[in-house]
C-alpha positions in Angstrom: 48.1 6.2 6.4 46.5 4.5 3.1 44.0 3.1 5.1 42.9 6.2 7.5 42.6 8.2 4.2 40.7 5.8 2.4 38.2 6.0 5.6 37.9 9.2 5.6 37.6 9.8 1.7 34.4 7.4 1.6 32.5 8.9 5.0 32.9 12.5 3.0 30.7 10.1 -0.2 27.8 10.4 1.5 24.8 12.0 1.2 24.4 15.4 3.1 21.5 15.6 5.7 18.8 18.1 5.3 16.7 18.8 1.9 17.7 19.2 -1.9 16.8 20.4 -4.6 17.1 18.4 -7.5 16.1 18.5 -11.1 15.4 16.4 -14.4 16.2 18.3 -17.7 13.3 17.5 -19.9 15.0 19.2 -23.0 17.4 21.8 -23.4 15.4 24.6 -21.7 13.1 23.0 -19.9 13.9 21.5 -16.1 11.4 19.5 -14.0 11.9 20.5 -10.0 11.4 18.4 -7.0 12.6 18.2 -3.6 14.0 16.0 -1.4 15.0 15.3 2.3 17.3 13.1 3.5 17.0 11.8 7.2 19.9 9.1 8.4 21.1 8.8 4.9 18.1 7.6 3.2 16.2 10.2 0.4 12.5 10.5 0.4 10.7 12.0 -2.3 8.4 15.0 -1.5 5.7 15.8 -3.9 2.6 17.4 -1.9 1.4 14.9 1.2 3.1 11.7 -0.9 6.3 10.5 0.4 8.9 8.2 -1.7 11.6 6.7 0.3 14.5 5.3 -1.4 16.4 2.9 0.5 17.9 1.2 -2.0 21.1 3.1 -2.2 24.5 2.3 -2.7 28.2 3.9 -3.2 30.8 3.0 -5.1 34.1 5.3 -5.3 32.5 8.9 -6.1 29.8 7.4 -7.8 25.8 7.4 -5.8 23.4 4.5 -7.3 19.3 5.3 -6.1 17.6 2.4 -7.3 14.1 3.4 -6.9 10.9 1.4 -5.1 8.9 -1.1 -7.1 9.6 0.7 -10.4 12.3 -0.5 -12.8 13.9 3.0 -13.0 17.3 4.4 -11.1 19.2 7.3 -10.6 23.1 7.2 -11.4 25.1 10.5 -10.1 28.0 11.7 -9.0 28.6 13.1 -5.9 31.3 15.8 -4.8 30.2 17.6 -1.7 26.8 19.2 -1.6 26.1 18.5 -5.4 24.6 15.7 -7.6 25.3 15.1 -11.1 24.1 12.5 -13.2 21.1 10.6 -14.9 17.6 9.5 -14.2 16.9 5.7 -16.2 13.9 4.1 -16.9 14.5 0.8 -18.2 11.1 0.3 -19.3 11.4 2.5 -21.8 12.4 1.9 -25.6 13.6 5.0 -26.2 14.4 8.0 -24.4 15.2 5.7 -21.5 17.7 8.5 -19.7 17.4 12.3 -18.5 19.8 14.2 -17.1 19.8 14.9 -13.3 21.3 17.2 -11.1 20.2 18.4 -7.2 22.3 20.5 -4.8 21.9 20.3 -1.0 20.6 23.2 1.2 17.8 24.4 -1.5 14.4 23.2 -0.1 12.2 25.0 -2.2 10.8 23.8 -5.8 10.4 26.4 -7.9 11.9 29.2 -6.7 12.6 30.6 -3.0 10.4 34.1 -3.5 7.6 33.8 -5.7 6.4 36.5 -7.1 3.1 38.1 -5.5 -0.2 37.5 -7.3 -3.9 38.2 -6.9 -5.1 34.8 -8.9 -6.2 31.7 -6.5 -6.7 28.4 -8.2 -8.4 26.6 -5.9 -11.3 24.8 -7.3 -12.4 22.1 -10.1 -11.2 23.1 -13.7 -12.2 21.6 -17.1 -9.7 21.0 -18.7 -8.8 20.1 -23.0 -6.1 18.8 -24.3 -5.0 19.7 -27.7 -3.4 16.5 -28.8 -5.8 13.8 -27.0 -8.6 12.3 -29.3 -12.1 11.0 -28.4 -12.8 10.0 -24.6 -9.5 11.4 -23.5 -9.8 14.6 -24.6 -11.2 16.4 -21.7 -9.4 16.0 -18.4 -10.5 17.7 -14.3 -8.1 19.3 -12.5 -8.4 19.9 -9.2 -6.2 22.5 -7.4 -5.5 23.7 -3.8 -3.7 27.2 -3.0 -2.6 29.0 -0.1 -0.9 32.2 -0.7 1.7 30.9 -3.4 1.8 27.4 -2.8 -0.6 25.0 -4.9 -1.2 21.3 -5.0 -3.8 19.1 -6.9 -3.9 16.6 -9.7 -5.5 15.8 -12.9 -7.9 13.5 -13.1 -8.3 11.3 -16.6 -10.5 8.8 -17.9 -7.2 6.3 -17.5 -6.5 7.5 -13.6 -4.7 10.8 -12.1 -1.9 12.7 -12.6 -0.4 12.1 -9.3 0.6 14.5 -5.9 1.3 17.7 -8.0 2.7 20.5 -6.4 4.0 23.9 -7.4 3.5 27.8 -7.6 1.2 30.2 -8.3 3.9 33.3 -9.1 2.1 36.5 -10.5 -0.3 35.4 -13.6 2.0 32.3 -13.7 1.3 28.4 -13.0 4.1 25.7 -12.1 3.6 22.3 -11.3 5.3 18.8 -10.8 5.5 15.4 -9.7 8.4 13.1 -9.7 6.8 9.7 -8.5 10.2 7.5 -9.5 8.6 6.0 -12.5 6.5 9.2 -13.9 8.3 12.6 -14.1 5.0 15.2 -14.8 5.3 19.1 -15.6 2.7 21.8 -15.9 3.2 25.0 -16.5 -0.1 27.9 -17.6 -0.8 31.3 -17.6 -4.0 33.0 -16.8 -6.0 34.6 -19.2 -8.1 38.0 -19.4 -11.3 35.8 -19.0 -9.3 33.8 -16.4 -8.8 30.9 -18.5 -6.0 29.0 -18.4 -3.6 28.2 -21.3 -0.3 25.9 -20.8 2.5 23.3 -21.0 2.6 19.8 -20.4 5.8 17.4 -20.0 5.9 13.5 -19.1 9.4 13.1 -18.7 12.0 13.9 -22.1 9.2 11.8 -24.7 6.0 13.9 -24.6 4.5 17.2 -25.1 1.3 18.3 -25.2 -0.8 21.9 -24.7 -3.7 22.5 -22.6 -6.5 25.3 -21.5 -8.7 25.4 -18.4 -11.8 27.0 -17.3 -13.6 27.0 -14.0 -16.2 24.6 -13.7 -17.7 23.5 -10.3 -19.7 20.5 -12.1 -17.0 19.4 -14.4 -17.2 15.2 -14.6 -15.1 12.7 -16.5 -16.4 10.0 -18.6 -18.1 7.0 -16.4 -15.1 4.8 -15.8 -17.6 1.7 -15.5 -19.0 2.7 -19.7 -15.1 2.1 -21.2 -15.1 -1.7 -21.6 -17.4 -4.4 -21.8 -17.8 -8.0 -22.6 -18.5 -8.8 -26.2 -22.3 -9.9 -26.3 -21.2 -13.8 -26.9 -19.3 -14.1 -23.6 -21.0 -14.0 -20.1 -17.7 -14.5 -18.4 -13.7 -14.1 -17.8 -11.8 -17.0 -19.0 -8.0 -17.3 -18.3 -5.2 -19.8 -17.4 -1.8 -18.7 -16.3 1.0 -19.4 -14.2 2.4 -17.6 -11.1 6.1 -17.2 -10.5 6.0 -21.0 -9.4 5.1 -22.5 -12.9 1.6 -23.7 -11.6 -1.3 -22.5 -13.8 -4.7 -20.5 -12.1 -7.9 -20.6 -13.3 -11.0 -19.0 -12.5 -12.2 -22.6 -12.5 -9.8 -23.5 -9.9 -11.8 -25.1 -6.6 -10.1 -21.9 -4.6 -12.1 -19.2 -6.4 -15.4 -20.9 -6.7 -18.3 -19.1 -5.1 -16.2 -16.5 -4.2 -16.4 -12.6 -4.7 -13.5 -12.6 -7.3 -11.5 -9.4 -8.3 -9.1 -9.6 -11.5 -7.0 -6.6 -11.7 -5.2 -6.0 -15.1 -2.0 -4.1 -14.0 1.6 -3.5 -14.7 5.0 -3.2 -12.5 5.6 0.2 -14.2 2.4 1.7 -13.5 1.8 4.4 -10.6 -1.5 4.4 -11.1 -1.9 0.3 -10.7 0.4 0.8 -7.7 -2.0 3.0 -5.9 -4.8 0.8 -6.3 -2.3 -2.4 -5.8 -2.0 -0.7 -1.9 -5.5 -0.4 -2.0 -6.5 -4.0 -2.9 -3.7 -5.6 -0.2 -5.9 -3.6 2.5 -8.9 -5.2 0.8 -7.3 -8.8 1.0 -6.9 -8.5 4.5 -9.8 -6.4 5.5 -12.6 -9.2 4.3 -12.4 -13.4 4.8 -10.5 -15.6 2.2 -13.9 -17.9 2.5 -15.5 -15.1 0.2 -13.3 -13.4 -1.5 -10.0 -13.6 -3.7 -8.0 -11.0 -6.0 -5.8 -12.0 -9.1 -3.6 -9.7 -10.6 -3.2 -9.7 -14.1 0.3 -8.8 -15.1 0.9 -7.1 -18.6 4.5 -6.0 -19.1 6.7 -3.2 -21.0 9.7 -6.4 -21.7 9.6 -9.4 -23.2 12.5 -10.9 -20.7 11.3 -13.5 -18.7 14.3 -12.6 -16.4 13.1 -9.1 -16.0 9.2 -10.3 -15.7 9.8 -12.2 -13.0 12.0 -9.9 -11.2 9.9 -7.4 -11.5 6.5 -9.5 -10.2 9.1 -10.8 -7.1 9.4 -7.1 -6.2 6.5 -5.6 -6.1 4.8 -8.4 -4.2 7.6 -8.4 -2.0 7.6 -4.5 -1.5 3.5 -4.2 -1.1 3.2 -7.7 0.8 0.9 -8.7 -1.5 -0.2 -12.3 -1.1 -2.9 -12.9 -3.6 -1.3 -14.1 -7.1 0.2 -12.0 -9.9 0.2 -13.9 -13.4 1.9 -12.9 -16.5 -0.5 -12.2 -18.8 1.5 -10.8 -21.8 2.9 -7.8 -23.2 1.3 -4.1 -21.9 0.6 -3.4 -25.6 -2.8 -3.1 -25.5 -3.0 -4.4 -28.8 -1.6 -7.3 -27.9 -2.9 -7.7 -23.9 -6.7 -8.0 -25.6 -5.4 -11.4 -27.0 -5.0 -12.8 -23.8 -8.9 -12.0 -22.9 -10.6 -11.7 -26.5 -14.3 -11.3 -24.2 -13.7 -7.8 -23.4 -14.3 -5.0 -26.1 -11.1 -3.7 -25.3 -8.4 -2.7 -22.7 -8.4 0.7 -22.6 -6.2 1.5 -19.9 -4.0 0.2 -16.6 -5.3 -0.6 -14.5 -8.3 -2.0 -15.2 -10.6 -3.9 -12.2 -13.1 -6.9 -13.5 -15.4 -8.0 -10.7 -16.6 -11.0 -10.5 -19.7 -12.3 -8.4 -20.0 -15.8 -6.7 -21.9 -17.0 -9.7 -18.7 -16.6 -11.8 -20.9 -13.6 -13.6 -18.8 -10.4 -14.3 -20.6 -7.2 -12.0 -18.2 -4.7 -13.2 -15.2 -3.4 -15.2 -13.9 -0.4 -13.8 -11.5 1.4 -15.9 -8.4 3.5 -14.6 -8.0 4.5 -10.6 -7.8 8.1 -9.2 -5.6 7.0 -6.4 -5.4 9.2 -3.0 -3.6 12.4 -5.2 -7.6 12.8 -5.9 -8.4 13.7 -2.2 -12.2 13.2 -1.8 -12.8 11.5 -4.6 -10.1 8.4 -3.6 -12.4 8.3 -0.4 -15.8 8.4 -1.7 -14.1 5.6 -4.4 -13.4 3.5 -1.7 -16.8 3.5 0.7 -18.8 3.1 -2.7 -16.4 0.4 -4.3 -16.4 -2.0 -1.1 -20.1 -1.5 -0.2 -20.4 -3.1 -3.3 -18.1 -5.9 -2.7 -19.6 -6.5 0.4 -23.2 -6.6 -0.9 -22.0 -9.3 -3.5 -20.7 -11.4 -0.9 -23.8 -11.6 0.8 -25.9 -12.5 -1.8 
């Protein structure tokens, strides 16, 4: 009998099929919606066309563990029937590492099941100021999509995009989120008399920030390739460091000579770096090892070697990434410039350094607006390997 019952109690401890509502409580009144499914036991992620399945799961009495993809984060909940209760951890975080989390099953909708009517569409390219940014991060583009109530879009920054947003339009009222497992993002605006917007912005429990928007068809952000340069002594990229086998890599090494060379400065923790990590393994296989090479430059939120490693182990395991990714040092950015003193600066991650067969740096590209910016990933793309491929064939 102990054993039938103890059968039964753990195939009830199990994730309900169908879709869920869940949310993150930023503060005391503030919660951050998203939605997700769950097909043959395993959650995916909805936010917009992106789609973040967890497989990673695991049960223990009561208790439901969600380790999430690639990132160093995790979900730890309760479960009792068609209800989660629990927390949302990032471990790269210092402090506010945890926020509460709850979902309940059966509730597919985000914001709310019947928004209220409204004559305001969105759709279009916005210009948008933040109040607390300084200098080159100041001004932001949004771009947004509606039908009827629904709306979806990103933000576009100098550093790379605010991922697949999705939300409401509800009456003169604005909601929008993203839950990517390592970034939790909330908008929130109301439209002016002069159709302005004027709003809320939340990334995850630590920051807060206020924003307004006007229409503007020919809004641009700062040229991405004007952030960072090499100081006027250096010529070049210089760097030594191991991979996870102990063996140091060089830019001198026999296997990168007169070679199309991409260095990517990147971190574990980073969507942004992630998005243009998937972009960079199609690279690797689209175009002949005889002419071209990537290194990854790895610049962490932990000083743990254990941790380091782990984390460099799963993304290249997760990705299939097969080009190397070396430690380079802390993410501080403070403290990553003193592993490549050349550049002016590093101003954000991820950063690309392209490097022609002559060992001469072509380009720095700072930040990546990743497929969340529609179009503007596309055009990215075409332009960015037309130029590859006109380097290797010089």
């Amino acid at each position: 009998m102990f054993l039938i019952f103890s059968t039964n109690s753990v195939a009830q401890q199990k994730l309900q099929e169908g879709y869920w509502h869940a949310e993150l409580q930023l503060n005391d009144t503030t919660p951050l919606p998203f939605v997700f499914e769950v097909k043959e036991g395993i959650p995916t992620i909805i936010n917009g066309e992106e789609r973040i399945r967890i497989d990673e799961l695991s049960y223990i009495g009561d208790s439901l563990f969600l380790k999430m993809p690639v990132y160093e984060t995790e979900i730890r909940c309760k479960l009792s029937e068609n209800r989660l209760d629990g927390y949302y951890i990032n471990h790269t975080r210092i402090t506010k590492t945890t926020i509460p989390f709850l979902a309940i099953q059966g509730m597919g909708w985000r914001f709310s099941d019947r928004p209220e009517r409204t004559s305001h569409n969105l759709s279009g390219r916005w210009l948008v100021r933040w109040d607390k940014e300084e200098g080159e991060n100041k001004l932001s583009v949004a771009l947004f999509e509606q039908e009827g109530n629904r709306v979806t879009g990103t933000f576009l920054t100098p550093t790379g995009d605010y991922r697949f947003l999705e939300g409401e339009m509800g009456g003169a009222t604005l909601r929008l989120s993203a839950f990517d497992a390592s970034h939790a993002y909330l908008f929130d605006a109301i439209v002016q008399d002069d159709g302005s917007l004027r709003g809320n912005f939340f990334s995850g429990s630590h920051w807060h920030d206020n924003w307004t928007a006007h229409r503007d068809s020919e809004a641009e952000l700062i040229d991405p390739e004007s952030m960072v340069f090499l100081k006027p002594s250096f010529k070049t990229l210089a760097f030594s460091l191991a991979d996870e086998k102990g063996k140091n890599i060089s830019l001198k090494d026999p296997e990168y000579l007169n070679k199309v060379v991409i260095v990517q400065l990147m971190g574990t923790w980073c969507s942004n770096c992630l998005d243009e990590t998937i972009f960079y393994v199609e690279l690797s296989k689209k175009y002949s090892a005889d002419k071209f090479k990537i290194i990854a430059l790895d610049f962490e939120k932990t000083d743990d070697p254990v941790r380091i490693a782990r984390n460099i182990h799963r993304i290249k395991e997760r990705l299939s990434i097969e080009y190397p990714i070396l430690y380079a040092g802390n993410a501080s950015k403070e403290e990553a410039i003193k592993t490549l003193p050349m550049l002016s600066r590093i101003a954000a991650y991820p950063t690309t350094i392209v490097i022609d067969k002559k060992g001469m740096v072509r380009k720095i590209h700072t930040g990546f607006n990743g497929p969340a910016s529609g179009t503007l990933y596309e055009k990215h793309v075409r332009e960015f390997s037309g130029f590859l491929e006109r380097l290797m064939d010089e």
